[in-house]
NUTITI-16174 format. One record per residue (C-alpha): x, y, z; residue number from 1; residue in three letters. Coordinates in nm, 2 decimals, decimal comma. Layout:
N
X_Y_Z_pos_code
X_Y_Z_NUM_ALA
...
***
This chain:
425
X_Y_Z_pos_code
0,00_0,00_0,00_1_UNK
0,31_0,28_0,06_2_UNK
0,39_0,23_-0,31_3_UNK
0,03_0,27_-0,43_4_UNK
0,10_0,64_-0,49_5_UNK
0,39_0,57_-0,71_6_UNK
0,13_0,45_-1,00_7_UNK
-0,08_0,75_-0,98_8_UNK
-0,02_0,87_-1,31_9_UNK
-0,03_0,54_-1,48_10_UNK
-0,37_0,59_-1,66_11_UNK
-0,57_0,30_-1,82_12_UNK
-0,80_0,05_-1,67_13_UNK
-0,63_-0,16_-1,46_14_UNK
-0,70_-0,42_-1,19_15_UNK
-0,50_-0,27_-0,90_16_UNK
-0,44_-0,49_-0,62_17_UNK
-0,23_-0,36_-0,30_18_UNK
-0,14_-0,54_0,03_19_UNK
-0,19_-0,42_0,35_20_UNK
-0,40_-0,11_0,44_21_UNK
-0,68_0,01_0,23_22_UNK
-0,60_0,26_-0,08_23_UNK
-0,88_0,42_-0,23_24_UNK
-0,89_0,26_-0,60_25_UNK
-0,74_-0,03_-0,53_26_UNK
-0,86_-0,39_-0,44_27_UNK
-0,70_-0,53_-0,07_28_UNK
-0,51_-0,87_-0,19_29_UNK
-0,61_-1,00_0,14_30_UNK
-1,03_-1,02_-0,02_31_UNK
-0,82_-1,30_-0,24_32_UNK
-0,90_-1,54_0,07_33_UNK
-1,30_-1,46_0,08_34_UNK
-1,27_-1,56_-0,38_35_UNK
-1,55_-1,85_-0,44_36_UNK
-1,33_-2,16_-0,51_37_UNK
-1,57_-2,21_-0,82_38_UNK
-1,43_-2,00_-1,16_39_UNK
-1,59_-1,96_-1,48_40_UNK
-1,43_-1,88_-1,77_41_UNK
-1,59_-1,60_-2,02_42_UNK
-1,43_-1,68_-2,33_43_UNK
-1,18_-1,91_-2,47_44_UNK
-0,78_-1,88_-2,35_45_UNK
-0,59_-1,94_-2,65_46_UNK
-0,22_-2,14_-2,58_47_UNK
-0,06_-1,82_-2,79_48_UNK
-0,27_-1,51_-2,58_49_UNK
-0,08_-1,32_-2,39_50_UNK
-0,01_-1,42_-2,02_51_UNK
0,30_-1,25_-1,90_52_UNK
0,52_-0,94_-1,96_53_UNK
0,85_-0,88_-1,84_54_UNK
1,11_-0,65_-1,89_55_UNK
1,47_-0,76_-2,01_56_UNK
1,76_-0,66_-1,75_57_UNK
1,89_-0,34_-1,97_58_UNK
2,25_-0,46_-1,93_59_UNK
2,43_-0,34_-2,21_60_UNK
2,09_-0,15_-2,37_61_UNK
1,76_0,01_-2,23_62_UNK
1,53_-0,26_-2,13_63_UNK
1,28_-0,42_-2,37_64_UNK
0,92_-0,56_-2,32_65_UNK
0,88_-0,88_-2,35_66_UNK
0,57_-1,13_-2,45_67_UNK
0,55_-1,44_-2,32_68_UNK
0,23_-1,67_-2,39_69_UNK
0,03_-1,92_-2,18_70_UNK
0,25_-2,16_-2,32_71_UNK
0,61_-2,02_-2,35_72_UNK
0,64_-2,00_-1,99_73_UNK
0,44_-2,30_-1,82_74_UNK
0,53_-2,53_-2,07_75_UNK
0,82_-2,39_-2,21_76_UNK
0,98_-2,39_-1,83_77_UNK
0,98_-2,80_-1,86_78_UNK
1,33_-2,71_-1,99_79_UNK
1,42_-2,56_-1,69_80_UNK
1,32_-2,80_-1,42_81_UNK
1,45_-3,01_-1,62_82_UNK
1,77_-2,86_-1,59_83_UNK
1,72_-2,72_-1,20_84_UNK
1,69_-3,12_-1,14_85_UNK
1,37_-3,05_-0,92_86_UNK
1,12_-3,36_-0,84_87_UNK
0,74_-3,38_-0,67_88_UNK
0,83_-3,33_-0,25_89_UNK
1,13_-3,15_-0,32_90_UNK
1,18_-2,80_-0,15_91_UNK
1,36_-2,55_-0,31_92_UNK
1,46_-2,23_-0,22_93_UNK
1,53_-1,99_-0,53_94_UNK
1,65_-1,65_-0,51_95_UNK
1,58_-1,39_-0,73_96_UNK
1,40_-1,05_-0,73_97_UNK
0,96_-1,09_-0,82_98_UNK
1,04_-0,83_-1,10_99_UNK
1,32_-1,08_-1,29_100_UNK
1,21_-1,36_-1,54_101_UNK
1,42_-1,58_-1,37_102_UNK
1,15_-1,50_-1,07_103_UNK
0,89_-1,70_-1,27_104_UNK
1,13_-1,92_-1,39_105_UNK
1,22_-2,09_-1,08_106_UNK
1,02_-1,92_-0,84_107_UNK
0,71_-2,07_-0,95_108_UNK
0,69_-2,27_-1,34_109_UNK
0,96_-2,51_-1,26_110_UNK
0,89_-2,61_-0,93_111_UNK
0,54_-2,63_-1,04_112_UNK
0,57_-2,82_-1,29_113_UNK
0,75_-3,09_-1,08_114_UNK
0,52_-3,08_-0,75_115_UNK
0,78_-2,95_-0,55_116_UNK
0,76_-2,72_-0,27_117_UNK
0,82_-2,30_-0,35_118_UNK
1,00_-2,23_-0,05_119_UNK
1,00_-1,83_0,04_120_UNK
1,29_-1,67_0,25_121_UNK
1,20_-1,33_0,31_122_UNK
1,49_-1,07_0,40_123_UNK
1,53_-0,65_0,34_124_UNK
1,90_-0,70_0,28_125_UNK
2,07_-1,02_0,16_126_UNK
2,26_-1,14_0,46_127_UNK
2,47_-1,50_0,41_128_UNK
2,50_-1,63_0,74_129_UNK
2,10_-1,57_0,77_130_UNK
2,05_-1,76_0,47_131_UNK
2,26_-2,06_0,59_132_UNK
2,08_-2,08_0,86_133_UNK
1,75_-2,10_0,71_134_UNK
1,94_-2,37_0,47_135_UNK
1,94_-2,60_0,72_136_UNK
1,66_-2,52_0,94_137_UNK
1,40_-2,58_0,68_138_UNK
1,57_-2,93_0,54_139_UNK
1,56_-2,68_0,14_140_UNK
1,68_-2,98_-0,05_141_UNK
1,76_-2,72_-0,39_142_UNK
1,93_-2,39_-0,42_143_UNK
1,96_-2,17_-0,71_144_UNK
2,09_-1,82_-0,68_145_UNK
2,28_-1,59_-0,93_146_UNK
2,63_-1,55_-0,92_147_UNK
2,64_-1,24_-0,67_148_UNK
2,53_-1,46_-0,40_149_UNK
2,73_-1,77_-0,47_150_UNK
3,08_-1,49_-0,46_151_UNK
2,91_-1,39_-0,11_152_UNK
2,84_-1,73_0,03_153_UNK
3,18_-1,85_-0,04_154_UNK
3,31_-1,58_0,18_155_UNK
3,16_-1,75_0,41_156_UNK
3,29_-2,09_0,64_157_UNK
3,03_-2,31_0,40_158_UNK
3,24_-2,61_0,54_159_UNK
3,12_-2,62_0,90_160_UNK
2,76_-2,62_0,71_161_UNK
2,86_-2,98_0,54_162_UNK
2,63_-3,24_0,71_163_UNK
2,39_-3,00_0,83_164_UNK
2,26_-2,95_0,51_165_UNK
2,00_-3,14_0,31_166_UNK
2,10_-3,00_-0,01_167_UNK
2,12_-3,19_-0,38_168_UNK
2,09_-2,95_-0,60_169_UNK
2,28_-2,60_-0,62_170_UNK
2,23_-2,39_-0,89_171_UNK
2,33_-2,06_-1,06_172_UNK
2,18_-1,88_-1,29_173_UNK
2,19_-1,50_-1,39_174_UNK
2,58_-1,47_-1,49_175_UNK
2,83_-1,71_-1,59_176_UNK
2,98_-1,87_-1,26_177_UNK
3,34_-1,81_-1,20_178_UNK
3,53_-2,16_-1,20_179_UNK
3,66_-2,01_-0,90_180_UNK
3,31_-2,02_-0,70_181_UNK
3,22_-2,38_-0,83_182_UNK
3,57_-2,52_-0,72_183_UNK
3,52_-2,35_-0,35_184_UNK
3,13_-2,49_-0,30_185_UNK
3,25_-2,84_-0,45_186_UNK
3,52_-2,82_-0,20_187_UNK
3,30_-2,73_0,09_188_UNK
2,97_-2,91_0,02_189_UNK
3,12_-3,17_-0,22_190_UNK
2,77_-3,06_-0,44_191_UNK
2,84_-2,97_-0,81_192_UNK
2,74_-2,60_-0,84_193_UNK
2,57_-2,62_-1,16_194_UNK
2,53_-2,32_-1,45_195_UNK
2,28_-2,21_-1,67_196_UNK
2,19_-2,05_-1,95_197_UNK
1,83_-1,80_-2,09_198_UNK
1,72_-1,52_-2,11_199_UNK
1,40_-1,29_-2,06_200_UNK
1,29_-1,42_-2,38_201_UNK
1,30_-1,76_-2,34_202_UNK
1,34_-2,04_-2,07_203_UNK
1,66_-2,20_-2,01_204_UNK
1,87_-2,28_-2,34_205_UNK
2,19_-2,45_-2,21_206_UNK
2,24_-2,64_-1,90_207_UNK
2,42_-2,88_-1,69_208_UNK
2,16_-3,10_-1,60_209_UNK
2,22_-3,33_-1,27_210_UNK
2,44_-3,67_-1,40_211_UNK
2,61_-3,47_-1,64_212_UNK
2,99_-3,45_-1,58_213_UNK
3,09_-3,07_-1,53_214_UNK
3,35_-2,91_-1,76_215_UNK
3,53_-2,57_-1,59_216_UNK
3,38_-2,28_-1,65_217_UNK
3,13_-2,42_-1,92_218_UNK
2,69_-2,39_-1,93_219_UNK
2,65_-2,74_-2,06_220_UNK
2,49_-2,85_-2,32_221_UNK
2,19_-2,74_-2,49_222_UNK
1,85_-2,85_-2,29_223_UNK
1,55_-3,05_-2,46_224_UNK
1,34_-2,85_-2,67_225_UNK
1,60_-2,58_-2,77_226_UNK
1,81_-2,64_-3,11_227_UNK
2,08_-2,40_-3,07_228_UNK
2,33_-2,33_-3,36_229_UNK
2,65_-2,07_-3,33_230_UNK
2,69_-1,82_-3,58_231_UNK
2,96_-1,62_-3,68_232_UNK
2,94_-1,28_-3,86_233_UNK
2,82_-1,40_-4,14_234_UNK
2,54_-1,57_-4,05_235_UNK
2,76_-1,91_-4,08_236_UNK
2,75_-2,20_-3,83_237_UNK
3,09_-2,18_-3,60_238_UNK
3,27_-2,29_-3,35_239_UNK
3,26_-1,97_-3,18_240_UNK
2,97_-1,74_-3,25_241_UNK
2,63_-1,56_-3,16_242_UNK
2,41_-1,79_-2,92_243_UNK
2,11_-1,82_-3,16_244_UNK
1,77_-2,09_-3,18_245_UNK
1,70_-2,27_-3,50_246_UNK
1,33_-2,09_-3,58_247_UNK
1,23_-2,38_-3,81_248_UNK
1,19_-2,58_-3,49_249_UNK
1,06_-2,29_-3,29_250_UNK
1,13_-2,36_-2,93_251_UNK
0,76_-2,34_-2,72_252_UNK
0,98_-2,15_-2,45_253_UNK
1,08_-1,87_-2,66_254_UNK
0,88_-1,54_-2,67_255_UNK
0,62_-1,45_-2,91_256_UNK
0,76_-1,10_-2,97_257_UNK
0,89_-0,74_-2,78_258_UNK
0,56_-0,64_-2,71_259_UNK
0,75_-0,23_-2,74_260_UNK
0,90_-0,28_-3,07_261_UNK
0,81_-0,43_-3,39_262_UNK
1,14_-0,36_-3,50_263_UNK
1,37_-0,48_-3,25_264_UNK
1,17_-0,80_-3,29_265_UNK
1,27_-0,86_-3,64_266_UNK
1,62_-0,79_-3,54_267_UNK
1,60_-1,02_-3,35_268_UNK
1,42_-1,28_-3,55_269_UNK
1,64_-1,21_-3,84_270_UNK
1,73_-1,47_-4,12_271_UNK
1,57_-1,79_-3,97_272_UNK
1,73_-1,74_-3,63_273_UNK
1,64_-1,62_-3,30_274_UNK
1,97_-1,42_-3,21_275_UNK
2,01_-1,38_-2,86_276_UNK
2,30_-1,10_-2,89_277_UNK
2,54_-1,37_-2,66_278_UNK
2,89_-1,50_-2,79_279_UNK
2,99_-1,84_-2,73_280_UNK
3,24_-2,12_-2,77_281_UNK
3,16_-2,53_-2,82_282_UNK
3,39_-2,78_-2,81_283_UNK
3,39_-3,13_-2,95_284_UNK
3,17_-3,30_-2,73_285_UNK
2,95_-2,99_-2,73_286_UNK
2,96_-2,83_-2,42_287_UNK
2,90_-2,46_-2,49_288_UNK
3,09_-2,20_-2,27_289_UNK
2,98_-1,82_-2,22_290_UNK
3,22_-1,59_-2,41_291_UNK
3,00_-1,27_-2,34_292_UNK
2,76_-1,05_-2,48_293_UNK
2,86_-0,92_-2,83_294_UNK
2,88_-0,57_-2,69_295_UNK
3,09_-0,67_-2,42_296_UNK
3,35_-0,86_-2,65_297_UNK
3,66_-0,59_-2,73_298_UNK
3,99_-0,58_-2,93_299_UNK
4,32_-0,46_-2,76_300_UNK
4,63_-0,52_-2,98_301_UNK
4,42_-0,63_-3,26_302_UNK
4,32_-0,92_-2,98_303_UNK
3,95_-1,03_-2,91_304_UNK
3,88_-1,03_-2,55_305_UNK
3,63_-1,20_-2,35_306_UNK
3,57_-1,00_-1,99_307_UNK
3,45_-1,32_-1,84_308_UNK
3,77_-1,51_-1,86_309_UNK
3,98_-1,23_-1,73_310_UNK
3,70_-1,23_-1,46_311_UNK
3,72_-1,61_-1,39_312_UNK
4,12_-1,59_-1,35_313_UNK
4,13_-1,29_-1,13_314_UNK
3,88_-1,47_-0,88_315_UNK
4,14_-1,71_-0,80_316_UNK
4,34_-1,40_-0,61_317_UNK
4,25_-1,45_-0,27_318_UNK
4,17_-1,11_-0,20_319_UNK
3,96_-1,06_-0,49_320_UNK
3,57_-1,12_-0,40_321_UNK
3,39_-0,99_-0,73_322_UNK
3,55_-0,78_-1,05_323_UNK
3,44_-0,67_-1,39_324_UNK
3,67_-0,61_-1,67_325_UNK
3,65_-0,31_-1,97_326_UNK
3,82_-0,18_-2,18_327_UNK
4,05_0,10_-2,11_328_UNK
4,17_0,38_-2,39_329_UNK
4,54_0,34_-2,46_330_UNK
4,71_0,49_-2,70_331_UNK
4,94_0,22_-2,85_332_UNK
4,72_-0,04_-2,81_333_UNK
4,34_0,07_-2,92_334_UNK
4,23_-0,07_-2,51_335_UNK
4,40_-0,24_-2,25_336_UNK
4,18_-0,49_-2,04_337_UNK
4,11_-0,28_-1,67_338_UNK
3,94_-0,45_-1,38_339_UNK
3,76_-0,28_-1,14_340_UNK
3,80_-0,48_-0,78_341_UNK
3,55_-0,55_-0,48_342_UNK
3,83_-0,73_-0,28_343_UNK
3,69_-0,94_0,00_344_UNK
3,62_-0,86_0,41_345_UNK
4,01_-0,78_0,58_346_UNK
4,20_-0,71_0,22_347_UNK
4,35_-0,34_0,22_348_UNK
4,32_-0,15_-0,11_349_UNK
4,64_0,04_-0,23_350_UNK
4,99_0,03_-0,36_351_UNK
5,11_-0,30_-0,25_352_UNK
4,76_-0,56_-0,32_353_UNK
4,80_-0,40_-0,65_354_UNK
5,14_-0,48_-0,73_355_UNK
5,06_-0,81_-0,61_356_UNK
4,75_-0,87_-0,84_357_UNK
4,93_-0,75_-1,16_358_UNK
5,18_-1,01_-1,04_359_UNK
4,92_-1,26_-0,99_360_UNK
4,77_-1,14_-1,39_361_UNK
5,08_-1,19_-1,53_362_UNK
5,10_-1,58_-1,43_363_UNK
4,73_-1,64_-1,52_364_UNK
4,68_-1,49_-1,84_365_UNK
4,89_-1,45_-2,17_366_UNK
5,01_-1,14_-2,26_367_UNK
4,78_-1,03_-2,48_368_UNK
4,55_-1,07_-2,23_369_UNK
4,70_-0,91_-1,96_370_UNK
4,52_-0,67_-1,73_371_UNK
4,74_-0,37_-1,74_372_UNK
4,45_-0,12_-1,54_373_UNK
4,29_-0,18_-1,17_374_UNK
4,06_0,03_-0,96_375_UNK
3,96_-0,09_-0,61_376_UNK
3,57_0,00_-0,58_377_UNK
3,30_-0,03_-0,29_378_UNK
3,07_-0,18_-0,53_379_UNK
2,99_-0,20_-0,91_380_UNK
2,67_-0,10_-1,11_381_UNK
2,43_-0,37_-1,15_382_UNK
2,07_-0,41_-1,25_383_UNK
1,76_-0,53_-1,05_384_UNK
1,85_-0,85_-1,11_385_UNK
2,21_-0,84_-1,03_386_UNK
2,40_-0,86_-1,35_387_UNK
2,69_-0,59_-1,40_388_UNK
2,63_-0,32_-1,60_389_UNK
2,97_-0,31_-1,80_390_UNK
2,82_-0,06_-2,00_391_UNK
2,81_0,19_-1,74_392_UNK
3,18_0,12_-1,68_393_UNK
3,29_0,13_-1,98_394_UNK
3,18_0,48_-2,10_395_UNK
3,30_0,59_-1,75_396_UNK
3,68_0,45_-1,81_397_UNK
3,62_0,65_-2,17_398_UNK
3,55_0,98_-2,01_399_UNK
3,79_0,96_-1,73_400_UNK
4,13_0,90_-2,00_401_UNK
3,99_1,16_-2,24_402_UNK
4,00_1,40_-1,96_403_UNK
4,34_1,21_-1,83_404_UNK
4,14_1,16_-1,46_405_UNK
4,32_0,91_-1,17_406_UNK
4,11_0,78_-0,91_407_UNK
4,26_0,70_-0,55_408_UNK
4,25_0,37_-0,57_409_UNK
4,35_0,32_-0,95_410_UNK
4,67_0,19_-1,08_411_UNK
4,83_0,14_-1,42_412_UNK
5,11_-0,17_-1,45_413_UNK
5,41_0,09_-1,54_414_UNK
5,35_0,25_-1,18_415_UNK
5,58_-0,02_-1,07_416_UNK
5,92_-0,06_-1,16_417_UNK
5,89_-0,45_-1,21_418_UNK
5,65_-0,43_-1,50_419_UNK
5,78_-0,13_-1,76_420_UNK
5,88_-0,38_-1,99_421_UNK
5,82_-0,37_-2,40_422_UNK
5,89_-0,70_-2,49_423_UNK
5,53_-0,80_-2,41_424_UNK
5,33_-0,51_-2,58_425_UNK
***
């Protein structure tokens, strides 16, 4: 009821339901309980009418709207219980904000669709030990969470937590998951933190599904009802290409359109494909791993890089707890890879930890590769639904060496002696 008056100037005739104290205009959610059991239908509801609309996370563009059907989602979401591993008398816990897709995903249609209890944990701010406690107090039996709260859990001691848990299933799902974070909650749990891969649009695409052996850093394979197919920039099937779904076997799980934009729609539905704007890499026995989205892929040195395996190799610092990379102007080399560093409870930003992560960079990653920028930050920008907003990063790094700006806490590699070397340019 406080937020009623934020929807004041929506106009239109809506149904508007509020909890807790009466608001003029709007129907009490609590009158739900007083609803005859008995409903009758007046008309016919189609499989392809409109059911749901949700708005995509606006990481690397504004948000779109998207339109999903009465069968995209409920039927479509087979996929991701499949997937999720869920079965009838399970209870599983997922996490995820009501006004994300992945909300209804596994909040509700997958668990669903399995008979398994929805298990709520309520909370104002995420709090780790809290939900460890809750873990094992209430027996949850599955997990899925998004990255963020996987790289906050394993700050944790998740080993004294082993045997008091009645966990099988762990899941992420959001972001790709740092190798990193799977090897620590393998370690502690001995439970195979499993990845995912959808979108908005559709239900889940890709998937390590329980009994499949995990590769590093990999989403798995692609999940029953999806046909997916890499393209390069030709439109060509590749090893290494644009995550996009075969339209001549249109998957039930994929959206019926951007209910905002007839032409974004076509874009995406372009040529026979559904393109889904993601880059990634399969290997021979066709397990498909996250490269990043195609606006997040740069060049520096004429080199392609992928942000999320810079990511993955500086989570293995030990004072690293979350980092995003962009690209940073340089002059000789078009961009230099920069991270920007959330280091975990007890590490102290400056002079030295830097030195020592540059040092740490130059043994995981080949030179070309190399993260030559760092900035220690209190947090990064992310949307509702947790992913990071590179985009706001990046056209922040942009201003600040046009106008030749240094933060505090923000170090190049030359500012030590050890690395002013030109042999590795």
């Amino acid at each position: 009821s406080a937020q009623a008056g934020k929807f004041a100037p929506l106009a239109g005739d809506y149904t508007r339901i509020s909890i807790g104290p009466a608001v003029p205009g709007w129907r009490r959610f609590e009158e739900s309980a007083a609803t005859a059991e008995d409903f009758a239908p007046d008309g016919i509801t189609r499989a392809t009418d409109p059911m749901l609309l949700y708005f995509t996370s606006g990481t690397t563009s504004k948000p779109k709207l998207v339109l999903h059907t009465h069968q995209s989602y409920p039927v479509g979401h087979l996929s991701t219980m499949y997937w999720i591993g869920l079965r009838a008398g399970d209870v599983h816990l997922n996490i995820s904000s009501p006004g994300w897709a992945k909300h209804a995903w596994s909040s509700f249609f997958a668990p669903w669709n399995a008979g398994a209890c929805i298990f709520i944990f309520n909370y104002g701010r995420f709090h780790a030990p809290g939900l460890l406690r809750a873990l094992e107090q209430h027996r949850v039996s599955s997990l899925c969470a998004p990255p963020t709260v996987w790289r906050l859990l394993i700050q944790e001691d998740l080993a004294s937590f082993r045997g008091r848990l009645h966990l099988r299933e762990v899941i992420g799902a959001g972001e790709p998951l740092n190798p990193e974070v799977i090897e620590r909650v393998q370690a502690a749990w001995g439970l195979p933190l499993r990845d995912g891969y959808g979108q908005t649009e559709t239900t889940a695409q890709i998937g390590n599904s329980p009994g499949l052996p995990l590769k590093p850093g990999s989403m798995g394979r692609p999940l029953p009802g999806y046909k997916v197919a890499l393209l390069d920039i030709d439109g060509r099937p590749a090893d290494e290409g644009e995550v996009c779904l075969d339209l001549s076997q249109r998957p039930v799980g994929l959206m019926m359109a951007y209910e905002d934009s007839a032409e974004k729609t076509s874009e995406a539905m372009r040529d026979g494909y559904y393109h889904t704007g993601d880059v990634a890499a399969r290997d021979a026995d066709g397990y498909i791993t996250f490269v990043g989205r195609a606006d997040d892929v740069f060049k520096a040195s004429d080199y392609r890089i992928s942000p999320f395996e810079l990511e993955s190799a500086l989570m293995e610092h030990e004072a690293v707890a979350e980092v995003a990379i962009v690209p940073s102007p340089d002059p000789l080399r078009l961009a230099v890879p920069k991270a920007y560093l959330i280091l975990v409870a007890g590490a102290v930003a400056g002079p030295a930890l830097a030195e020592a992560i540059f040092a740490f960079a130059r043994k995981q990653l080949a030179p070309y590769k190399r993260v030559r920028r760092i900035e220690f930050v209190a947090e990064l920008p992310k949307t509702i639904s947790g992913k990071i907003r590179r985009v706001e990063l990046r056209t922040q790094e942009a201003a600040r060496r046009a106008g030749g700006q240094r933060q505090a806490h923000e170090y190049f590699e030359e500012d030590f002696a050890g690395f002013r070397r030109s042999d590795d340019a």
